[in-house]
mmCIF file of the N, C-alpha and C atoms, coordinates in Angstrom:
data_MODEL
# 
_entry.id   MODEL 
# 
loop_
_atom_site.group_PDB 
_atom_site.id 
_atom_site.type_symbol 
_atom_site.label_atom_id 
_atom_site.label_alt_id 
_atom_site.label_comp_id 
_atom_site.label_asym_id 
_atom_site.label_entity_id 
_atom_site.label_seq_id 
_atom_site.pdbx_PDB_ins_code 
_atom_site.Cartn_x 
_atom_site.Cartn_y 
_atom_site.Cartn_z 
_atom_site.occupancy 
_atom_site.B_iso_or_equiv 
_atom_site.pdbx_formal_charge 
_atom_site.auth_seq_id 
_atom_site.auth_comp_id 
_atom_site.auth_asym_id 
_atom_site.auth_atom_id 
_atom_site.pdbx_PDB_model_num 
ATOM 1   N N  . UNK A 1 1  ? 0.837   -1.197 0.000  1.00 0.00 ? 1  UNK A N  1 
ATOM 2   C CA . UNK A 1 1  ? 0.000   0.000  0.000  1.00 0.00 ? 1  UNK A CA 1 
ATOM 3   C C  . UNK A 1 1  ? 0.879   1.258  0.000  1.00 0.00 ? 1  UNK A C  1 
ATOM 4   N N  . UNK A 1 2  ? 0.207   2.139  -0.513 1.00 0.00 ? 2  UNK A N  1 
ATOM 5   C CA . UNK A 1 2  ? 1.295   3.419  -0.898 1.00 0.00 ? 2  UNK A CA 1 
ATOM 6   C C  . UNK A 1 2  ? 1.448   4.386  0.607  1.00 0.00 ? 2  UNK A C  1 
ATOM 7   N N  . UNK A 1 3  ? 2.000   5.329  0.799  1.00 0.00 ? 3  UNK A N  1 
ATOM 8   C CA . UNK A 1 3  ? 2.234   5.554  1.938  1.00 0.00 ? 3  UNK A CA 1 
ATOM 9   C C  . UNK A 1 3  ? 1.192   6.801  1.669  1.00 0.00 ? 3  UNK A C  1 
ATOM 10  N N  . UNK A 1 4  ? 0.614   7.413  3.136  1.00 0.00 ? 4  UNK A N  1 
ATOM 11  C CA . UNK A 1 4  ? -0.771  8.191  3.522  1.00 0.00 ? 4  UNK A CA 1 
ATOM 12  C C  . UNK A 1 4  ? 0.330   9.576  3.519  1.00 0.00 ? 4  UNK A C  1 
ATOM 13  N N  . UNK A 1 5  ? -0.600  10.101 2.664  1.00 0.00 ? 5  UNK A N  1 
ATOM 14  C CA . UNK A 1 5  ? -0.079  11.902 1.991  1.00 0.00 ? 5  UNK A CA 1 
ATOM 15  C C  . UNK A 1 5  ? -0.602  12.578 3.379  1.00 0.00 ? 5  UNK A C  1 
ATOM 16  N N  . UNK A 1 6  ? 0.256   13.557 3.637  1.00 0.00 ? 6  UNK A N  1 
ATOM 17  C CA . UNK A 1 6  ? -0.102  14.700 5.210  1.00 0.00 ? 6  UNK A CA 1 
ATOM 18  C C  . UNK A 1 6  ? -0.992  15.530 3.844  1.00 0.00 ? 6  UNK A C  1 
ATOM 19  N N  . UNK A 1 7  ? -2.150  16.092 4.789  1.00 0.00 ? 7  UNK A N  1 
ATOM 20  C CA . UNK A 1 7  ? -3.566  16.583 4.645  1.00 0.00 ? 7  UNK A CA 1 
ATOM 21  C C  . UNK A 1 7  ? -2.488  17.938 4.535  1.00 0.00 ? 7  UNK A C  1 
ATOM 22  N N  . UNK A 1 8  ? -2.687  18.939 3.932  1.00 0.00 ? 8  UNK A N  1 
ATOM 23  C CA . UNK A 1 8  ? -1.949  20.228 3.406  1.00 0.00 ? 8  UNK A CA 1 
ATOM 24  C C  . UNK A 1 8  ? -2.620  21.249 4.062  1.00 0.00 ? 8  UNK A C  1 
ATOM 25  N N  . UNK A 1 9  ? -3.976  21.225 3.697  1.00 0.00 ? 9  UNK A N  1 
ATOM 26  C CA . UNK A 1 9  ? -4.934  21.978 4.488  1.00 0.00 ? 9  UNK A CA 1 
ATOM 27  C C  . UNK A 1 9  ? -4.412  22.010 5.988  1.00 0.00 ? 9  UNK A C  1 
ATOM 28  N N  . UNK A 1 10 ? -4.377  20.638 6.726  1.00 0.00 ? 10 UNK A N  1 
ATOM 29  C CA . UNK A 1 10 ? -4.353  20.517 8.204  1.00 0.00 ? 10 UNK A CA 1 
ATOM 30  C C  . UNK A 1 10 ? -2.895  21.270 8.426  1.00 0.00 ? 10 UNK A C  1 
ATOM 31  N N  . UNK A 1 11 ? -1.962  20.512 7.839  1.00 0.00 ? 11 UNK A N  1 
ATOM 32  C CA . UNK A 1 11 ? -0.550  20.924 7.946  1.00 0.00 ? 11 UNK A CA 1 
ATOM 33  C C  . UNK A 1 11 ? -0.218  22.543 8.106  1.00 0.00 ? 11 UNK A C  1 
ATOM 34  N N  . UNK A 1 12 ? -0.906  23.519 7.211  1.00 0.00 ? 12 UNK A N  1 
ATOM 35  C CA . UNK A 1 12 ? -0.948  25.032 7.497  1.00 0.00 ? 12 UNK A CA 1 
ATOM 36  C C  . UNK A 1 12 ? -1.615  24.994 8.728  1.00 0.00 ? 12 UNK A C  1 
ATOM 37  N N  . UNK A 1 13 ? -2.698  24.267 9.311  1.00 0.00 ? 13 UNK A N  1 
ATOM 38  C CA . UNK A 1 13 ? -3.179  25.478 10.392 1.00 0.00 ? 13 UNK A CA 1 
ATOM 39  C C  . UNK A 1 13 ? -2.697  24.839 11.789 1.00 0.00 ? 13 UNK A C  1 
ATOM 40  N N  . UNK A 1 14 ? -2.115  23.942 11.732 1.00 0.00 ? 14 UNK A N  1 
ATOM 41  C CA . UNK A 1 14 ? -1.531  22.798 12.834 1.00 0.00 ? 14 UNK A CA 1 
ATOM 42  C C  . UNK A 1 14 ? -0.084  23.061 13.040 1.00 0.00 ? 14 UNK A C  1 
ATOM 43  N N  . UNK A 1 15 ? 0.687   22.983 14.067 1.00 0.00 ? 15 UNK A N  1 
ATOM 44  C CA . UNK A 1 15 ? 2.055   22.922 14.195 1.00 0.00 ? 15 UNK A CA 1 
ATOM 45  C C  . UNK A 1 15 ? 2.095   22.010 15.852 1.00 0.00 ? 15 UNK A C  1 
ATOM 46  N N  . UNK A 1 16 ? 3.488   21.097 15.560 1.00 0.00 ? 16 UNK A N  1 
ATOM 47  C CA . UNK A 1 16 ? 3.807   20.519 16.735 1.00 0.00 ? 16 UNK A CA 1 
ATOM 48  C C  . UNK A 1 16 ? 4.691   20.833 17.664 1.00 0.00 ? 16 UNK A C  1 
ATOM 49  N N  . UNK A 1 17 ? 4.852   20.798 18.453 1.00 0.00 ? 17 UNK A N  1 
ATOM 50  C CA . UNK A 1 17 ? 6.086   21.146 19.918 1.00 0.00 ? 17 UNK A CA 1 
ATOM 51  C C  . UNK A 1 17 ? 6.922   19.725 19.838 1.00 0.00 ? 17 UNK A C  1 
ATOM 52  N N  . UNK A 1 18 ? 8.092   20.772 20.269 1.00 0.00 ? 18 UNK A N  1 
ATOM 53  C CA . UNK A 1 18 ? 9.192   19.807 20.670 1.00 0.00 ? 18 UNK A CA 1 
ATOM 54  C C  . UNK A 1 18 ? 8.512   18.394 21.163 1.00 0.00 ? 18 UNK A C  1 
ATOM 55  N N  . UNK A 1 19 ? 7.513   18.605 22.399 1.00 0.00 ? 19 UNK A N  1 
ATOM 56  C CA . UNK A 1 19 ? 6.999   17.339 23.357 1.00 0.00 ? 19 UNK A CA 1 
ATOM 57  C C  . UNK A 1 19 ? 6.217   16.740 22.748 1.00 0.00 ? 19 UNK A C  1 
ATOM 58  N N  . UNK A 1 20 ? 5.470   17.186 21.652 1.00 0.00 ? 20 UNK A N  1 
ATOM 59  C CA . UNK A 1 20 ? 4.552   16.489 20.707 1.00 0.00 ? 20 UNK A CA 1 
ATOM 60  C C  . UNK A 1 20 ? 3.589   16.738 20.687 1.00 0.00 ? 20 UNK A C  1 
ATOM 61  N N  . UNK A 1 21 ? 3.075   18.004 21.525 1.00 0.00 ? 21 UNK A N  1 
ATOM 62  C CA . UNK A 1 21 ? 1.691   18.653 21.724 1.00 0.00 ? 21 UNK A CA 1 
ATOM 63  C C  . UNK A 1 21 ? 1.154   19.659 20.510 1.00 0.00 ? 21 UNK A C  1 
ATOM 64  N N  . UNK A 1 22 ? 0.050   19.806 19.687 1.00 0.00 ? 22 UNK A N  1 
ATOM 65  C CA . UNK A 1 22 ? -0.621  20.349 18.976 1.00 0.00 ? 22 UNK A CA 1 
ATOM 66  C C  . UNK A 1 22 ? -0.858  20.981 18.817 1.00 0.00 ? 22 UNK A C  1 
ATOM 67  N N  . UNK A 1 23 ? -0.458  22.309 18.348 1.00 0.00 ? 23 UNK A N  1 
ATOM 68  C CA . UNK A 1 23 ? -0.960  23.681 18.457 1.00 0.00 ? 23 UNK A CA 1 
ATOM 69  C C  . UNK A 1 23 ? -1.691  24.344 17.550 1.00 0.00 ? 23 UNK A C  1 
ATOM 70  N N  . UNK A 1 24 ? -2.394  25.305 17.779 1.00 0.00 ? 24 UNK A N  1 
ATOM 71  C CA . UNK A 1 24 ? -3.544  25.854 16.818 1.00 0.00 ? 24 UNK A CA 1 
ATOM 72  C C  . UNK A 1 24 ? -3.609  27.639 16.823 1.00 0.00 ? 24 UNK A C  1 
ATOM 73  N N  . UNK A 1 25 ? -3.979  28.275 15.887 1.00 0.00 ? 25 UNK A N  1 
ATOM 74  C CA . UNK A 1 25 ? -4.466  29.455 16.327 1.00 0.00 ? 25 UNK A CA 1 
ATOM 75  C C  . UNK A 1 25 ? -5.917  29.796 16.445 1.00 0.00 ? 25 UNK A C  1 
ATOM 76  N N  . UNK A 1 26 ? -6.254  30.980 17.083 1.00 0.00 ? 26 UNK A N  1 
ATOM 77  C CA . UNK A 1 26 ? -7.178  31.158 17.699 1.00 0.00 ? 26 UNK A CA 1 
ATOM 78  C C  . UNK A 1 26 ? -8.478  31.644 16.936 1.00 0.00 ? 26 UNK A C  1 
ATOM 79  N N  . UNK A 1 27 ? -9.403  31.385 16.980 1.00 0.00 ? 27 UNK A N  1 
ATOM 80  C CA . UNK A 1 27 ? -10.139 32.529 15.929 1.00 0.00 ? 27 UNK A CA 1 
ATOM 81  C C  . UNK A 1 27 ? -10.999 33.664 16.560 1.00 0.00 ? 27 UNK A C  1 
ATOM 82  N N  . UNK A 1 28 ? -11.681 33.759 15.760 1.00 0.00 ? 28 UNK A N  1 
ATOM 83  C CA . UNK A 1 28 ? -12.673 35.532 15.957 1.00 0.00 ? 28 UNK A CA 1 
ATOM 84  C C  . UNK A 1 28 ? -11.726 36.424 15.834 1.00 0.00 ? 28 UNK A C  1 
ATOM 85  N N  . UNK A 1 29 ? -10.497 36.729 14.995 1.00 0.00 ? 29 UNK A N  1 
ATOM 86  C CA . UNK A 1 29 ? -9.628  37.838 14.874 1.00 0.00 ? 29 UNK A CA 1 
ATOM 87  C C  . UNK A 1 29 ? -10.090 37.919 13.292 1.00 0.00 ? 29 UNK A C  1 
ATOM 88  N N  . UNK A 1 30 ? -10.721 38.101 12.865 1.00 0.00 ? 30 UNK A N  1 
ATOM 89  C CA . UNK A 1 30 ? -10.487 38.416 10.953 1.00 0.00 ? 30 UNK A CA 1 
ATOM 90  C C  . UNK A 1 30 ? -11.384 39.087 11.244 1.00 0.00 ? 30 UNK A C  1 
ATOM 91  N N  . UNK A 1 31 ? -12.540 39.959 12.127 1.00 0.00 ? 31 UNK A N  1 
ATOM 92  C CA . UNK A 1 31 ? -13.648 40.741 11.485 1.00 0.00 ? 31 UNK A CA 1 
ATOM 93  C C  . UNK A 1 31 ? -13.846 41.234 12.470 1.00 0.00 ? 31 UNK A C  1 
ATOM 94  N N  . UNK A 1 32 ? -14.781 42.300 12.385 1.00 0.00 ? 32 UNK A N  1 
ATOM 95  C CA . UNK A 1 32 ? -15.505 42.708 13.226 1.00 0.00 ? 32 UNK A CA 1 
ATOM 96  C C  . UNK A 1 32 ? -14.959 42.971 14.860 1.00 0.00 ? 32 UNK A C  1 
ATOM 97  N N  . UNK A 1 33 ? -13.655 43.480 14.844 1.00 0.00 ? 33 UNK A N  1 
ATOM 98  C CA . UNK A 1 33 ? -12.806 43.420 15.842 1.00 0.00 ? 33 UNK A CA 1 
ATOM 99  C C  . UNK A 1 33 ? -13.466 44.604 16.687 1.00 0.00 ? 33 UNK A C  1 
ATOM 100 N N  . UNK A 1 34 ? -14.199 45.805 15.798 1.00 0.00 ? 34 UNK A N  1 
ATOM 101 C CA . UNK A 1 34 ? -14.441 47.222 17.045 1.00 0.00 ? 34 UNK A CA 1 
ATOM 102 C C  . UNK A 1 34 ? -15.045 47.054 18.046 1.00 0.00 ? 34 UNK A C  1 
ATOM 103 N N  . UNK A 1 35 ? -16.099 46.301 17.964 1.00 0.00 ? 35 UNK A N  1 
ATOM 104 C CA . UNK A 1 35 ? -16.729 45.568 19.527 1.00 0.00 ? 35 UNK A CA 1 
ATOM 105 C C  . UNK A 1 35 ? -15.620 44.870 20.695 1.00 0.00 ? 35 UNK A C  1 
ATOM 106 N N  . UNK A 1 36 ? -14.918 43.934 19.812 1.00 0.00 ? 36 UNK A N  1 
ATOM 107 C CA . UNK A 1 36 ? -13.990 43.530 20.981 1.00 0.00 ? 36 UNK A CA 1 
ATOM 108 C C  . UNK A 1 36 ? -12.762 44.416 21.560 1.00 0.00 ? 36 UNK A C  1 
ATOM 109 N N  . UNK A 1 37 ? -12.972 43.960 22.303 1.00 0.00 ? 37 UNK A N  1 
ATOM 110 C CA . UNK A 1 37 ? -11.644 44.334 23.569 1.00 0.00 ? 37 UNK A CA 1 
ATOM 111 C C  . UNK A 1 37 ? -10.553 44.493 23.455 1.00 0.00 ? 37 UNK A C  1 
ATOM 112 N N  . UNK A 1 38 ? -9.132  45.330 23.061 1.00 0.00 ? 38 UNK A N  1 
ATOM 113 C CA . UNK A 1 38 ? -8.110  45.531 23.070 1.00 0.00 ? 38 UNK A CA 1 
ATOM 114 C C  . UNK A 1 38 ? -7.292  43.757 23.805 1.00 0.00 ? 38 UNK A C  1 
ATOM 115 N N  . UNK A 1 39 ? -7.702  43.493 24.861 1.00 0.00 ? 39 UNK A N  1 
ATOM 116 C CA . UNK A 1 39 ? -7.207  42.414 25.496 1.00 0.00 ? 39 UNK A CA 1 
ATOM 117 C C  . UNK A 1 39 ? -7.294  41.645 24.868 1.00 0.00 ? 39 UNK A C  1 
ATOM 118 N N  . UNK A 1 40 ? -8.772  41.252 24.188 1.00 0.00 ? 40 UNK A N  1 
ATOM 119 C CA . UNK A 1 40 ? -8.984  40.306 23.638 1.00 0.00 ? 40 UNK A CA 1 
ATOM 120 C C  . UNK A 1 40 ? -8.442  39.636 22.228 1.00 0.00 ? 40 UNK A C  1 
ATOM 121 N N  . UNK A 1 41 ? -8.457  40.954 21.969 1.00 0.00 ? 41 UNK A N  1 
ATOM 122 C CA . UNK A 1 41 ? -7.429  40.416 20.541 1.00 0.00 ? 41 UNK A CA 1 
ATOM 123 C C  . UNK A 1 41 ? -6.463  40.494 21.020 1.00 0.00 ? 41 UNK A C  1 
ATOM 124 N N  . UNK A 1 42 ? -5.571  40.997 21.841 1.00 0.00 ? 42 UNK A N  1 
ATOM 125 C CA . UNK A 1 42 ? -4.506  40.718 21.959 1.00 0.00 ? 42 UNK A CA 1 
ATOM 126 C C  . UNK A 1 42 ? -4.313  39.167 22.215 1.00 0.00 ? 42 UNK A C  1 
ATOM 127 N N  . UNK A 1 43 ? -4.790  38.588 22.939 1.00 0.00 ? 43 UNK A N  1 
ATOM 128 C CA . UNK A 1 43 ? -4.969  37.165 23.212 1.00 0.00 ? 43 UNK A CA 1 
ATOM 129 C C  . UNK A 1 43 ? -5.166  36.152 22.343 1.00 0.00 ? 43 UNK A C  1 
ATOM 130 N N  . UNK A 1 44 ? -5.732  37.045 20.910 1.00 0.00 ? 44 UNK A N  1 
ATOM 131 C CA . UNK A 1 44 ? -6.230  35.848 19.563 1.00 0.00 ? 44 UNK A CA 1 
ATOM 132 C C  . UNK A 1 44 ? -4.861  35.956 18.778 1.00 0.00 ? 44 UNK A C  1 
ATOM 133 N N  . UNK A 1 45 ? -3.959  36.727 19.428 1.00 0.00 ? 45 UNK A N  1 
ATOM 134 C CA . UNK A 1 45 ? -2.726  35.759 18.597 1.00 0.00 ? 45 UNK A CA 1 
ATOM 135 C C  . UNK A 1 45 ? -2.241  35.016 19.202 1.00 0.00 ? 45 UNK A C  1 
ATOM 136 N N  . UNK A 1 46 ? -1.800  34.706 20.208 1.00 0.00 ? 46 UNK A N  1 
ATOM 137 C CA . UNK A 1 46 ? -1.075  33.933 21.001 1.00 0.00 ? 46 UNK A CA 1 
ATOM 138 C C  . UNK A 1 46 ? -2.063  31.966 20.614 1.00 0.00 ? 46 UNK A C  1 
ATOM 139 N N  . UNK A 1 47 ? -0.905  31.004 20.143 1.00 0.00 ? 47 UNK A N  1 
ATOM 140 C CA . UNK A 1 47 ? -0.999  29.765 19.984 1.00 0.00 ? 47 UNK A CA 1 
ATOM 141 C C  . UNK A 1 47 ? -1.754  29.011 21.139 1.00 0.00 ? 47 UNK A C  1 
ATOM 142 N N  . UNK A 1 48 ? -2.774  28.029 20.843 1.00 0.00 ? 48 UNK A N  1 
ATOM 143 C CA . UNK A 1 48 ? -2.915  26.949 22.234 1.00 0.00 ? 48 UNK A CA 1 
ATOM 144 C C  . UNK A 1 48 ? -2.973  25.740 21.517 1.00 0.00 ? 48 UNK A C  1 
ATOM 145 N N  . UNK A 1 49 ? -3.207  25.142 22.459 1.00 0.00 ? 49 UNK A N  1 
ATOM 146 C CA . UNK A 1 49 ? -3.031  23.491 22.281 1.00 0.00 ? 49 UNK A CA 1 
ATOM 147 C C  . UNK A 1 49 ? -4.411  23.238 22.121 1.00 0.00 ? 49 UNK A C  1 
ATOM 148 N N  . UNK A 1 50 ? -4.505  22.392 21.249 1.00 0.00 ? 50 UNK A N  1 
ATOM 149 C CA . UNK A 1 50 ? -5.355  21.053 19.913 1.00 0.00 ? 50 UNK A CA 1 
ATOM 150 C C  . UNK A 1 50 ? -5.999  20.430 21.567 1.00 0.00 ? 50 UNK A C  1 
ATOM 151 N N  . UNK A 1 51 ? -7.675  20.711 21.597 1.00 0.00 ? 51 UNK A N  1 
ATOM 152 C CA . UNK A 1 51 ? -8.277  19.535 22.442 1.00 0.00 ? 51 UNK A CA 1 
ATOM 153 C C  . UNK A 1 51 ? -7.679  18.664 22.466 1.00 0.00 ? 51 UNK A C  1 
ATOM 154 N N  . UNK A 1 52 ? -7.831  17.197 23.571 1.00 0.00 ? 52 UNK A N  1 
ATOM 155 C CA . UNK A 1 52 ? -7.886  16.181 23.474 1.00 0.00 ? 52 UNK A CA 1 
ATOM 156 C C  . UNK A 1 52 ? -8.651  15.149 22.299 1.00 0.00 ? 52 UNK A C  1 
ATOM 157 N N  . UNK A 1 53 ? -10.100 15.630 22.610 1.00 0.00 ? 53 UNK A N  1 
ATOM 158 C CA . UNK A 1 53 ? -11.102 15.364 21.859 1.00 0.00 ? 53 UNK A CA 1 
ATOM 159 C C  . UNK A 1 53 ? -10.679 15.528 19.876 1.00 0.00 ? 53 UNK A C  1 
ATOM 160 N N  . UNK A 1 54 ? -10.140 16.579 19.484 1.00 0.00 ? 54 UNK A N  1 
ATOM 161 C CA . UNK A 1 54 ? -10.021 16.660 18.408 1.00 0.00 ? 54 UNK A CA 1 
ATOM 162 C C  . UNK A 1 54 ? -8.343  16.292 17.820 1.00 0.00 ? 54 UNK A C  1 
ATOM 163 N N  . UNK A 1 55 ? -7.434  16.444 18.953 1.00 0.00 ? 55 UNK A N  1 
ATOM 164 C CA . UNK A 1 55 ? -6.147  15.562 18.459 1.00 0.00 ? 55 UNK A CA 1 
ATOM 165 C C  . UNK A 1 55 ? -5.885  14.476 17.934 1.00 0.00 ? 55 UNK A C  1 
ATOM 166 N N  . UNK A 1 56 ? -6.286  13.413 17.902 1.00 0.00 ? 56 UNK A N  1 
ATOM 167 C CA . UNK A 1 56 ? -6.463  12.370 17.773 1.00 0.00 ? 56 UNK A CA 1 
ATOM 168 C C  . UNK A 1 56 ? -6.726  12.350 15.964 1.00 0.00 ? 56 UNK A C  1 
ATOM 169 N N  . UNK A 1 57 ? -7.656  12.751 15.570 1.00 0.00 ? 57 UNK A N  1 
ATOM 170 C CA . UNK A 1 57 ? -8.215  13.406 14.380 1.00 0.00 ? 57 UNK A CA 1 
ATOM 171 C C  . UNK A 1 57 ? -6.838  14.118 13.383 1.00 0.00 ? 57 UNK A C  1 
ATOM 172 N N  . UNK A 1 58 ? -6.687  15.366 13.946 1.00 0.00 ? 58 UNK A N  1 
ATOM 173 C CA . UNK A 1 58 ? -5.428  15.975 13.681 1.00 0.00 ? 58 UNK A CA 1 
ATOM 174 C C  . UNK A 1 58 ? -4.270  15.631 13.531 1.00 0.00 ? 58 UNK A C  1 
ATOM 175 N N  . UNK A 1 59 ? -3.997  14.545 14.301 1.00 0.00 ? 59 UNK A N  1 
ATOM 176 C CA . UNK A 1 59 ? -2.519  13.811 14.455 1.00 0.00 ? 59 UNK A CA 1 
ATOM 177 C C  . UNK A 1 59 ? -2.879  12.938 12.846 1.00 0.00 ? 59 UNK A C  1 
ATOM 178 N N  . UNK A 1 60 ? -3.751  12.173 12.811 1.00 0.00 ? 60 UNK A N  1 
ATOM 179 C CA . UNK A 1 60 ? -4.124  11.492 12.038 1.00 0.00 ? 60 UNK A CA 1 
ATOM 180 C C  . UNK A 1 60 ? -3.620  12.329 10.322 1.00 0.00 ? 60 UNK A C  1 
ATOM 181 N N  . UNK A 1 61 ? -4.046  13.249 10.296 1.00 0.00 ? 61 UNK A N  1 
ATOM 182 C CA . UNK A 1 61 ? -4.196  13.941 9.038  1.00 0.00 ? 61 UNK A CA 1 
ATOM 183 C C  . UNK A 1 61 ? -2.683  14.685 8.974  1.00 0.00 ? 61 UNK A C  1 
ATOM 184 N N  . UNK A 1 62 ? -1.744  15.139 9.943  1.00 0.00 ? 62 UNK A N  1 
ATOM 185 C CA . UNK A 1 62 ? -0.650  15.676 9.832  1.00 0.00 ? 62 UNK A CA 1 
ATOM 186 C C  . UNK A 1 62 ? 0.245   14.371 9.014  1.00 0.00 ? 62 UNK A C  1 
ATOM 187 N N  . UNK A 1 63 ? 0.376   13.304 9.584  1.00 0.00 ? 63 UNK A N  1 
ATOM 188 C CA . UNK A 1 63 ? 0.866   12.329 9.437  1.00 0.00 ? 63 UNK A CA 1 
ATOM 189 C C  . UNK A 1 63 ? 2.303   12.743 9.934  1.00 0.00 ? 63 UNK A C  1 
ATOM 190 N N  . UNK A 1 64 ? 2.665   12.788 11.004 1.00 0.00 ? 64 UNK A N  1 
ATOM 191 C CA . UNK A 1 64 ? 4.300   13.541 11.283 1.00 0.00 ? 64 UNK A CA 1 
ATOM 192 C C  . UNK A 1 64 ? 4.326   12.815 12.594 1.00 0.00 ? 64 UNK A C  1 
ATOM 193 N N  . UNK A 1 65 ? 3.442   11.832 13.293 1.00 0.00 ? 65 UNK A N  1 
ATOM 194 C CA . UNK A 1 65 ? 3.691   11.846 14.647 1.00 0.00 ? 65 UNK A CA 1 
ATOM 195 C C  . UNK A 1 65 ? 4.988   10.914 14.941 1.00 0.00 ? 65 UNK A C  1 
# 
């Protein structure tokens, strides 16, 4: 069997840590920012970590684990 192609799509919005943990960026930053909070966007750049629930999924489609 031929070997499983990493998902390209996933690969841009996914990145891994040294330890092997999943990282993502945040959303609600592309629009409609004048309502929100100075803090708050400040906070929608900063990276977090990939649920539990949906890692599993993700790991799957990176193909890098």
């Amino acid at each position: 069997m031929p070997k499983m192609k990493t998902h390209k799509g996933t690969a841009k919005r996914f990145r891994r840590t040294g330890t092997g943990k999943l990282m993502r960026a945040k959303a609600f930053k592309s629009h409609i920012l004048t309502k929100k909070s100075q803090k708050r966007i400040r906070n929608f750049r900063k990276e977090t970590v990939v649920s539990e629930a949906d890692a599993k999924n993700v790991a799957a489609r990176l193909n890098n684990h």
